[in-house]
C-alpha positions, 0 to 999 in steps of 0.5 A: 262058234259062240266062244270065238265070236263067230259071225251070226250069219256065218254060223246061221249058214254053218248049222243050216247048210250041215242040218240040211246034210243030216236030213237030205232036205234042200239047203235054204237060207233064211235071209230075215236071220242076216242081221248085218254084213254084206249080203253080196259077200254072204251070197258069193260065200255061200256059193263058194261053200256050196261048190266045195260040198258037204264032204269038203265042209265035213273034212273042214274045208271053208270057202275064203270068202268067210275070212272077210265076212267074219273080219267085217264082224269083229269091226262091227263089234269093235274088236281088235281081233283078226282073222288069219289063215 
């Protein structure tokens, strides 16, 4: 995720919500970690991952919402990257 400038919030809740997967310990998020973007994006996001579940995340299936939290991350950073489906 590192390599292609992931987003830190969005690989936060990547590694925590598959961590919570391995261990079969509730899900939760660490809000002092979300270092920028939109919280209400991040929110709804997440609960878009969280209704595809584990086996969806597993088998690579990412919530939309990701696409625009991501693309609002390489403005931030001045990148002229783009995320395409």
């Amino acid at each position: 995720m590192q390599e292609h400038q992931t987003a830190p919030e969005i690989s936060l809740f990547l590694v925590s919500f598959l961590n919570s997967i391995r261990t079969r310990r509730h899900f939760r998020v660490d809000w002092r970690q979300l270092s920028s973007g939109d919280p209400s994006l991040f929110l709804q996001a997440i609960e878009d991952q969280t209704e595809i579940g584990a086996q969806g995340l597993l088998e690579g299936l990412l919530a939309k919402k990701w696409i625009e939290l991501q693309q609002h991350h390489f403005r931030r950073l001045g990148s002229r990257r783009f995320v395409s489906l």
